[in-house]
N, C-alpha and C positions, 0 to 999 in steps of 0.2 A: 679412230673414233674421236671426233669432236668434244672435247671437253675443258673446262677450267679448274684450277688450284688457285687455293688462297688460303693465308695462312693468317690468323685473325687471335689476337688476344681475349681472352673473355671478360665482357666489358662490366660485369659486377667487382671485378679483381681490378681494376683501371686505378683505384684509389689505394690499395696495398701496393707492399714492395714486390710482390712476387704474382703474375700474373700466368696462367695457363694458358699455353699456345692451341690453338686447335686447325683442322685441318678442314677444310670445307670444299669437297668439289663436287661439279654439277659436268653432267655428261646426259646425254639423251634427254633434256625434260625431267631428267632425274637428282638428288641432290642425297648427298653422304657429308654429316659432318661427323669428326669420332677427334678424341683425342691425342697429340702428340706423344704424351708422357713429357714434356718440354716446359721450362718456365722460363719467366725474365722479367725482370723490372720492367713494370709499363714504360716508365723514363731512356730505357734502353731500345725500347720498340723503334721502328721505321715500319709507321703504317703503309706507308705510299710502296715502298721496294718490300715489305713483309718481309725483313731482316731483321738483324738485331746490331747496333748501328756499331761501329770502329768506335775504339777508346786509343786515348795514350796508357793506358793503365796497364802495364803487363797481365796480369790477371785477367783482367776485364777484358781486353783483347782476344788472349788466350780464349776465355769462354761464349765470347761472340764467335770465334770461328768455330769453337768448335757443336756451337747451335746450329750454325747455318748451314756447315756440313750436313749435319743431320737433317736438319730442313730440305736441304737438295737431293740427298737423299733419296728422301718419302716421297722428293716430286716426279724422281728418278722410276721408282717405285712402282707409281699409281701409271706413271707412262708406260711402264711395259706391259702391264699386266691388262692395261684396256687396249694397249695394241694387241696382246694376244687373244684378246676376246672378237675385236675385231676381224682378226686372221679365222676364227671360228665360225663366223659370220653370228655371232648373236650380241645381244647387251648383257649384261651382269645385272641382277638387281642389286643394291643396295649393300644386302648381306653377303653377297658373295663378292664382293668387293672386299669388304672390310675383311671376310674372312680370309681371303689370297693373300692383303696386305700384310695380316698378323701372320700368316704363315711364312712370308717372302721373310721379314722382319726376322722370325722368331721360332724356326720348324717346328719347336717341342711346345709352342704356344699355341692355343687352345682358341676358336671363335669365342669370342665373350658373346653371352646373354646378355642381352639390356635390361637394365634397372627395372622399369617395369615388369618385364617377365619375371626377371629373379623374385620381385617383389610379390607377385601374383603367388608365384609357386611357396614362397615361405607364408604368407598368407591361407592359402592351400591345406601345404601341411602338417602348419601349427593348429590351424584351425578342429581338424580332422583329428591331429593327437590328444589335444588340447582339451575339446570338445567345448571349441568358444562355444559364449551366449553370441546370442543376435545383435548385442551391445558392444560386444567386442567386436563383431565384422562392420558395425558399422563407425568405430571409433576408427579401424586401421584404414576405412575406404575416404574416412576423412583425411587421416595423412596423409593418402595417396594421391588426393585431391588438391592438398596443398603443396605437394612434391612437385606435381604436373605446372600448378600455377607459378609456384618458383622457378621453374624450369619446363622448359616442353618437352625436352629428351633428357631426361637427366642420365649422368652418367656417377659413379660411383667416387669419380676427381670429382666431384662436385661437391663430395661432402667431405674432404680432408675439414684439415682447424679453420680455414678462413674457410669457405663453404659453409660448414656449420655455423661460424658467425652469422654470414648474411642471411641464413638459412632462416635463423633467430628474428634477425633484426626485420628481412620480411614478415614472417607471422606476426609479430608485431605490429610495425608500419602499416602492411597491406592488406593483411589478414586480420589488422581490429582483436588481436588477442591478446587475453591477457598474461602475466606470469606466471600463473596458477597452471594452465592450460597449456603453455609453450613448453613448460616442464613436464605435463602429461605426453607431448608429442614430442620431446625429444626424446623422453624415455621407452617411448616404442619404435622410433628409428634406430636410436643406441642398439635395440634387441634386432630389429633386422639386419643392421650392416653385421653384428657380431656374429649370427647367423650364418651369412651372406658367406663370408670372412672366411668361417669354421667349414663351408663350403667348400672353398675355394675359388668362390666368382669374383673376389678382388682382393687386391694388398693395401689397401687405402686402413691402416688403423688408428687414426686420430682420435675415431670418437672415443676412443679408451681413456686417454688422459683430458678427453675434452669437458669441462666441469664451470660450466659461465657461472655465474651470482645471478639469481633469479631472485628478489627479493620479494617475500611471501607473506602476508599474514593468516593464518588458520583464524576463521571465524568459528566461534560457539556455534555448536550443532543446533539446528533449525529443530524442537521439540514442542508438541502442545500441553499446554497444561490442564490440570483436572477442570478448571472453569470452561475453558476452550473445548474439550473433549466432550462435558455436558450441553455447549450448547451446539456442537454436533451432532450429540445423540439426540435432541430435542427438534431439531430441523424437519418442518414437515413437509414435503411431498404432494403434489398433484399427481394426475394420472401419467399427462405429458412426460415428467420430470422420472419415470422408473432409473431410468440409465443411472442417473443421479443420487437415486436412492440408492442403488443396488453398490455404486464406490462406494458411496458412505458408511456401508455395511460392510465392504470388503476392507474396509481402509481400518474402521475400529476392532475388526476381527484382528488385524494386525496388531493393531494399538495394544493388544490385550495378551498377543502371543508371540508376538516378535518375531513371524515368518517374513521373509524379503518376500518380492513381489512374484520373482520368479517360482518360489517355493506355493506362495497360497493360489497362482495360477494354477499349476501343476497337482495339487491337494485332491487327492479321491476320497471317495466317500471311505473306501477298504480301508483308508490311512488312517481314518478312528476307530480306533480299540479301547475297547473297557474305559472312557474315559480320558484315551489320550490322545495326542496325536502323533504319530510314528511314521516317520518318512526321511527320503536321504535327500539332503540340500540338492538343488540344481549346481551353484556356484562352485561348494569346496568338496559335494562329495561324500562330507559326512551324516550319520546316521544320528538325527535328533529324536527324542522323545520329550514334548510337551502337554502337560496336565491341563487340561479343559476348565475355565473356571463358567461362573456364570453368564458373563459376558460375549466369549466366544460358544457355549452352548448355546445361547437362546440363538445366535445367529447362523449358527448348524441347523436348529429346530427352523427356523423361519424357512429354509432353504431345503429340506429335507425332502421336500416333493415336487422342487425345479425342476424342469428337465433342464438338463445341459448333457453337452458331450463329452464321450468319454466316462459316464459317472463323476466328471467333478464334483466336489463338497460346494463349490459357491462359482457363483457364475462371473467372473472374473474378466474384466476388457486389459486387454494389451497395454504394458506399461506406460506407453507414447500417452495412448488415451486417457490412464488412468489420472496421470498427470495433468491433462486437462480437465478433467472431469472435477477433480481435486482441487483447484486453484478456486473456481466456479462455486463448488459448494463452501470450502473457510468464508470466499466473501461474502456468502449469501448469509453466514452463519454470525459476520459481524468480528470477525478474527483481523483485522486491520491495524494491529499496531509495528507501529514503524521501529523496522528491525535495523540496526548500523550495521555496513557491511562495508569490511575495507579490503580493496585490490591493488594490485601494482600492475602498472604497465613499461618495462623500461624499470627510469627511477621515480616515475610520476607516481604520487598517491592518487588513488579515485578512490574517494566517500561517498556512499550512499546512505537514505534511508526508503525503501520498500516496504510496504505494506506487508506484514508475515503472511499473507493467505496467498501472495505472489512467489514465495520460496516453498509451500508446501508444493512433496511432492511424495512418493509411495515411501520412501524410504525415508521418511520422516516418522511414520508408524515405529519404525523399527526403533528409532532413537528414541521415540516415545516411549515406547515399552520400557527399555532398558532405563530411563532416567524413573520413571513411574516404580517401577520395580528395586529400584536400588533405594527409592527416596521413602519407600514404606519398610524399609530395614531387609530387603531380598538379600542374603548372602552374594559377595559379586562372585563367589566359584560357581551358585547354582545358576545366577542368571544369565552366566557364558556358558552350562552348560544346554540351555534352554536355548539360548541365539547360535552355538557354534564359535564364539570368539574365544580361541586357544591363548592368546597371551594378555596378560594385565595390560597392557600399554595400549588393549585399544577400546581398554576403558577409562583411562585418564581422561578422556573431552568430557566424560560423563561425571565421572567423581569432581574434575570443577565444577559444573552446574548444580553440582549440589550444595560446595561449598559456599556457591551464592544464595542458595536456597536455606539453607543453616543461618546465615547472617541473615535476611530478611525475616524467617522463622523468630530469631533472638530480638529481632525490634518490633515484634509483635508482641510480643512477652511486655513491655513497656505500656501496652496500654490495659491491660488486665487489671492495674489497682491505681489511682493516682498515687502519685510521691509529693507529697507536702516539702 
């Protein structure tokens, strides 16, 4: 059977000391590339002959031969095995190649799954244990999408300590992301290779001790205030504009009870008892009980003879939308002041200033509530128990915005009498 070998370094590694050999042949119209398990200084390469070139260096001698041993090998290897395919009279695809190989190699060694499968199937199910949101399968198909554009076949060497670097340094570069974000997506690869790993679909554990400097800053939670809020509640409505009306009321129902988006999607009518409302989080699961004040009543009353499906309590559009919907009514509403917003990319600072009606989005309700609530003197035990937040600590962004709010309060005070 007709075919070629070539053995090729992986040209992202070209600029490190230590570069991955890989294995690439084509037989029938058909192409197999899979990893060596093999490294070498790019400086040590011989592109042309695909050796690893003679030193005077005893050492270094030493481990060029004993590279290209193993290189002749594999090429040893891949020759018998397509002769005996040949002697069969058929081709091999792909996978059965690579699986001969690893067996010729390594009897008690296993066909490997490709990255992508494996990645599918933890995706799968995590998803299915888990009971991700919508939000989560679309955050991991995002990773998955920039895995593919970082590489086309990725394979599991791909992601040792230099791998993960340039893994970094693309999203970055190519992918226009920022720190904030690059940390979001390391941190869900981290859990798949660990995964993976705990499987036993690879022995690649780098990403355990692998810990870059993402340099961060936490912006002040995006929250509206009681002025902002009024001239929400005050926004009026054509006929055209219902959609618009009907967020605005889903949004300040929020504002007033602190249900995330997925919760007052999900809110049936059965969920109000005597006055409250009694339902278990979409997210973490647990069982809240919230007290109905006049705010979120009248907008139960307004809706009380909706149809929607299911019985829901309020007719609620899909988070994606809601957020648009929401952007559309703050400006309509005059909510335009320009908010500082600082990110890192790399080590570059990027300052912004956005209009705030361009940062609201569903879950700004939620922070509203909690700042609103804590700033009329709510106990912060009863108002985590109202929203579900089990630990003090993710109430501090909120307890500073008050503190800023205490100081501005105190220089109010200053103009209530003049001081001669």
């Amino acid at each position: 059977m007709k075919h070629q070998i070539r053995f090729l370094l992986d040209s992202r590694f070209k600029k490190s000391n230590c570069a991955p050999i890989r294995m690439h042949i084509s037989y029938g119209g058909v192409r197999l590339r899979t990893t060596t398990g093999l490294k070498v200084n790019p400086k040590k390469w011989d592109e042309k002959t695909m050796i690893v070139k003679s030193s005077n260096d005893i050492y270094e001698a030493r481990l060029a031969h004993d590279i290209n041993t193993q290189l002749r090998q594999f090429r040893d290897d891949i020759d018998s095995i397509l002769s005996q395919y040949a002697r069969k009279g058929f081709m091999p695809r792909p996978a059965q190649l690579k699986s001969a190989f690893l067996d010729l190699r390594n009897p008690k060694l296993q066909f490997q799954l490709s990255f992508i499968t494996v990645y599918d199937e933890f995706v799968k199910v995590n998803g299915a244990i888990k009971d991700w949101t919508p939000a989560t399968y679309e955050k991991f198909a995002a990773l998955k999408q920039h895995i593919i554009n970082f590489e086309a076949n990725p394979e599991f060497e791909d992601f040792n300590e230099t791998g993960l670097g340039l893994f970094i340094e693309f999203l970055r570069e190519k992918e226009g992301l920022k720190n904030s974000t690059i940390g979001k997506n390391l941190g869900f690869l981290k859990w798949f290779l660990k995964w993976a790993h705990k499987k036993g679909y690879h022995n690649v554990i780098d990403y355990e001790t692998f810990v870059p400097k993402l340099k961060q800053v936490h912006n002040k939670p995006v929250y509206l205030t009681i002025p902002e809020l009024n001239s929400l509640i005050n926004l009026k409505f054509d006929r055209s504009q219902m959609h618009l009306e009907q967020a605005r009321d889903v949004f300040i129902f929020c504002c007033f009870s602190g249900l995330r988006h997925s919760d007052v999607y999900n809110l049936r009518r059965s969920n109000i008892i005597n006055g409250k409302i009694q339902f278990t989080t979409i997210k973490t699961t647990d069982t809240l009980i919230v007290e109905l004040n006049d705010v979120t009543s009248s907008i139960l009353r307004k809706y009380e003879n909706y149809p929607t499906k299911d019985d829901k309590a309020l007719p609620v559009a899909v988070n994606q939308r809601m957020n648009m919907y929401l952007k559309i009514i703050a400006e309509m509403a005059g909510i335009d002041t320009l908010v500082p917003q600082i990110s890192y990319s790399g080590q570059r600072r990027i300052e912004s200033f956005p209009p705030k009606y361009s940062l609201i989005g569903t879950h700004t309700a939620r922070r509203t509530f909690v700042t609103l609530a804590l700033s009329q003197g709510v106990p912060t035990q009863i108002v985590m128990d109202w929203t579900g937040h089990s630990s003090y600590k993710a109430m501090k962004p909120y307890i500073a915005i008050l503190n800023d709010a205490r100081e501005t309060s105190m220089n109010a005070l200053n103009n209530i009498l003049p001081i001669k």
